[in-house]
N, C-alpha and C positions, 0 to 999 in steps of 0.2 A: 504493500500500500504506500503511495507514494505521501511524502508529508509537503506538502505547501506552505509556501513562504506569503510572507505579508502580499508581496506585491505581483504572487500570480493569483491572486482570488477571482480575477476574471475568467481564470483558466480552469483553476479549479469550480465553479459555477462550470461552466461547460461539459466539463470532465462528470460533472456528477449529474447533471442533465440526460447525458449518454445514457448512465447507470441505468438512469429509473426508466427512461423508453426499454432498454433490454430486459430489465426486468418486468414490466409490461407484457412485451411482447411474449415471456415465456410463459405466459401465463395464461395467454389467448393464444389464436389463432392471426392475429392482428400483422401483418408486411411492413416494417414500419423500416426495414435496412435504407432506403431511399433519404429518411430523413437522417438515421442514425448516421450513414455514412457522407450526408452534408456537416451535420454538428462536427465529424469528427475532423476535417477536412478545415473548418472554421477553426476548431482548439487548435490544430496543429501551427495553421498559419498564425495565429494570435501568439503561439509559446515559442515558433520561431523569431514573430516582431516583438516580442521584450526583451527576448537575452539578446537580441540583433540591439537593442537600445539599456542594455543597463548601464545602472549611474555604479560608479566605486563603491561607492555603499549597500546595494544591491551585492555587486559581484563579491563583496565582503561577505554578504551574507548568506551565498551562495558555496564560497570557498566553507562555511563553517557550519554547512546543512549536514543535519547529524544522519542521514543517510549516504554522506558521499563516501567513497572509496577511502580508504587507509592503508597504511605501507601492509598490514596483514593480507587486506583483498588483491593488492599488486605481487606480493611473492605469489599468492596461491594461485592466476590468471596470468602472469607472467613468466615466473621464473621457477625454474625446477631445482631439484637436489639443495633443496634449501637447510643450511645446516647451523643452527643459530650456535652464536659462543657468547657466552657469558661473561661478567662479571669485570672489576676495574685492575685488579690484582692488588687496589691498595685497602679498600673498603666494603663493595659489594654489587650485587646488581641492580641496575634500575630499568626498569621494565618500560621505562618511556621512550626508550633509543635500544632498537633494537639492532642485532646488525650479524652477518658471518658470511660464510663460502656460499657462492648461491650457480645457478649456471642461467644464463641467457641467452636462446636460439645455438645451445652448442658451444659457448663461449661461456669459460669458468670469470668471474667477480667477484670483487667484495662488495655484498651488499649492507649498507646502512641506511636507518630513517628513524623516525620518528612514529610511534602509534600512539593515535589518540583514545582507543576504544570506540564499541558501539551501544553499548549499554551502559546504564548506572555503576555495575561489576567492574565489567573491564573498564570504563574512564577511571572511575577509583584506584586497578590496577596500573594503569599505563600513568595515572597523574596528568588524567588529561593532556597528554601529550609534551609537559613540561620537564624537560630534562633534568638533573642533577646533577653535580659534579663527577659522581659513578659513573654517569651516563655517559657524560664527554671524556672523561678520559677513558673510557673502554674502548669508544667510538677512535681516542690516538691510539691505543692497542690496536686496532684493528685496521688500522692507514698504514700503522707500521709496519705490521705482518703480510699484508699486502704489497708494500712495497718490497719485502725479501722474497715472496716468492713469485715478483711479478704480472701481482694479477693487478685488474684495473677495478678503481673503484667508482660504486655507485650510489648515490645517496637520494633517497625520497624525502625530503625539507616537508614538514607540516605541524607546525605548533605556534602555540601562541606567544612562545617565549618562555628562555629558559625558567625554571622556580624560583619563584623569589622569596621562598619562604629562608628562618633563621638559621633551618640547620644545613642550608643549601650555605648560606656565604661562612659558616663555619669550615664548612669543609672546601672552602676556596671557589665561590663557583665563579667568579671571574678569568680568576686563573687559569680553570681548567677549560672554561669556552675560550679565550687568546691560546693557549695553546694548542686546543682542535684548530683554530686556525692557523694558528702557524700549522701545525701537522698536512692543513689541506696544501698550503700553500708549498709546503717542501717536500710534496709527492712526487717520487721520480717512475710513475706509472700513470697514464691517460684517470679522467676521475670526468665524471659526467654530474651536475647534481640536477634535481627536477623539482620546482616548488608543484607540489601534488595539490594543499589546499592554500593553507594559512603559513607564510613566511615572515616568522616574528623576532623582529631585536637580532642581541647578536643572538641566541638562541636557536635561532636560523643560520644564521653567516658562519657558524661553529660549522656546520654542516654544508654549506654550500660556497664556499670558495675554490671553486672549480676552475678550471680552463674554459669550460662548455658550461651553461648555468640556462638551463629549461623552465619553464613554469606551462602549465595547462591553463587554457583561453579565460578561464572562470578564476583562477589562485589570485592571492593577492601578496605581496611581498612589501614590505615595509618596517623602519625603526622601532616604530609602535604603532598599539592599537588606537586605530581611529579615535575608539574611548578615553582613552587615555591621553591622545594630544588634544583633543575637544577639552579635558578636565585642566589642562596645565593652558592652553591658549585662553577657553571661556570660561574655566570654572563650573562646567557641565559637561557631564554625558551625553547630552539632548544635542549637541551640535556636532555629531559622531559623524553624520553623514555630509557637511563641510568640511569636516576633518579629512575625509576621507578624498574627498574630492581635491582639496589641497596637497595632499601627501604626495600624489601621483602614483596610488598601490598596484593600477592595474598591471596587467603581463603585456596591455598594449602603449600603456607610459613606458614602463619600464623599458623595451624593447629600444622606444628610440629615444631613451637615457642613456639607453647600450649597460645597464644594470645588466640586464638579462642577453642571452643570444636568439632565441625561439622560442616560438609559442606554440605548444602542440595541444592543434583543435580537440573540443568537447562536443560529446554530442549533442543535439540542440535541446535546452532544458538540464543544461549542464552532467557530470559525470554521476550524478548519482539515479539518472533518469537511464542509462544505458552501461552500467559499469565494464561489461565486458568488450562494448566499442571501445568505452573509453582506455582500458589497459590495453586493447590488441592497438591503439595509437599509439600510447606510451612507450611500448615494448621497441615498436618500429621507431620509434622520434630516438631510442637513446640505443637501440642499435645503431642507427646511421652513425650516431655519432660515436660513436669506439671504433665505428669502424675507418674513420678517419684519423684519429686521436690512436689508433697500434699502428700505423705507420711513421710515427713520431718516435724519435730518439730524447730520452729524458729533459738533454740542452731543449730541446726544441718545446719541450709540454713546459716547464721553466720558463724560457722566454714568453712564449703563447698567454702564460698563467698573467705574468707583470703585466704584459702589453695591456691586456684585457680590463685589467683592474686601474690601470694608468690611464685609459681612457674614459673609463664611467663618469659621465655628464660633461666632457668634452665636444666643444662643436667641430 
């Protein structure tokens, strides 16, 4: 059952329109396919014209629709032989950053991401997708290891930003996010990263300092949350969706901020209306790109990495 957001209730009204004719119709003898497959013909074009026009704020709330895909549903529709490792070696595990040996299209990875859960259970388990200090420096364990035995790494970016609770900066969590990034950035193997929903803080950039830096058409990628700069700008929440629109979150600002490289299209009504479109995309958008990125010599993923980053918001 799909769950609708504020601003497709026109769609939704349609959508349930449909229902009650079919259920009608099964109840009589009643031909009613003529008008049912007008309505449906009308929803479809109406759910293609709003995501064809959402605002940032929209597409924010889009990136955080608690049915969209998670780094869980992309290992299990993408990627095979998936074999998780655990743990920081200094503290313990954190179940919000998950990561290990994975294979894509025949090609061995390392995969890393973020899960944010899909129920009350697992968001509890996962911490809502907010990393910990565990988390990221597992996450340089595992860049590391990657880098000795020459695999290339992958990362799925989706949280809202690292924890910011007490016992997260007791146990260094600054620290330990600047150094996932240095780790991303002194990778001498190809590293592809993909913003899946929500790219939050450095909590994200921990994860996503790549050479190649993906997001999907609906993700949104940003310092902070809308909320949050609305509360520090006006002193309100309620001005989220200026916020937002100021920040530049989309994956089509971003694009030609040159933040991002590619935007790999969602299905229409975004990825959690067709999940398995949307990962047989994903698979494809970040295969191309390794398979550009193993023809590179370390110098040259190094070079690739600076350039990239020395141009963000350059005209």
């Amino acid at each position: 059952m799909v769950s609708y957001l504020e601003f497709e209730k026109p769609v939704a009204a349609l959508e349930a329109r449909i229902k009650e004719l079919r259920a009608t119709a099964a109840e009589g003898d009643l031909d009613i396919s003529a008008e049912v497959g007008r309505l449906e013909r009308k929803s479809a074009d109406l759910l293609a014209s709003t995501y064809r026009a959402l605002t940032p704020w929209q597409k924010t709330q889009v990136a955080r629709h608690p049915m969209r895909p998670h780094f869980v549903d992309y290992v299990e529709k993408i990627f095979t032989d998936f074999v998780p490792l655990g743990g920081d070696r200094l503290y313990g595990e954190d179940h919000a950053i998950i990561g290990g040996f994975a294979t894509l299209n025949g090609r061995k990875v390392m995969l890393i991401g973020h899960e944010k859960g899909h129920d009350t259970a697992t968001r509890i388990k996962h911490n809502f997708g907010m990393g910990k200090p565990e988390g990221y420096r597992k996450a340089i364990r595992l860049m590391e290891l990657a880098g000795r035995f020459g695999l290339p790494v992958v990362t799925l970016v989706d949280t809202s930003g690292a924890f910011p609770g007490v016992e997260a900066e007791e146990r260094g969590q600054a620290e330990a996010i600047a150094r996932s990034t240095e780790a991303c950035l002194a990778l001498r193997v190809p590293m592809v990263a993909v913003i899946v929903g929500e790219g939050g803080s450095g909590g994200a950039v921990a994860l996503a300092s790549a050479e190649r830096v993906l997001m999907l058409e609906h993700a949104v990628y940003s310092v902070i949350s809308p909320e949050g700069c609305a509360s520090i700008l006006w002193r309100t929440a309620e001005k989220a969706a200026d916020a937002a629109e100021a920040m530049k979150v989309t994956a089509q600002d971003l694009l030609g901020l040159k933040v991002i490289d590619r935007i790999v299209p969602e299905p229409v009504g975004g990825a959690h209306r067709d999940p398995d479109a949307a990962a047989k995309a994903l698979g494809k958008a970040i295969g191309e790109e390794l398979d550009k990125l193993l023809k590179m010599d370390a110098k040259q993923l190094l070079a690739m990495r600076e350039e990239r980053f020395l141009a963000i918001g350059a005209e």
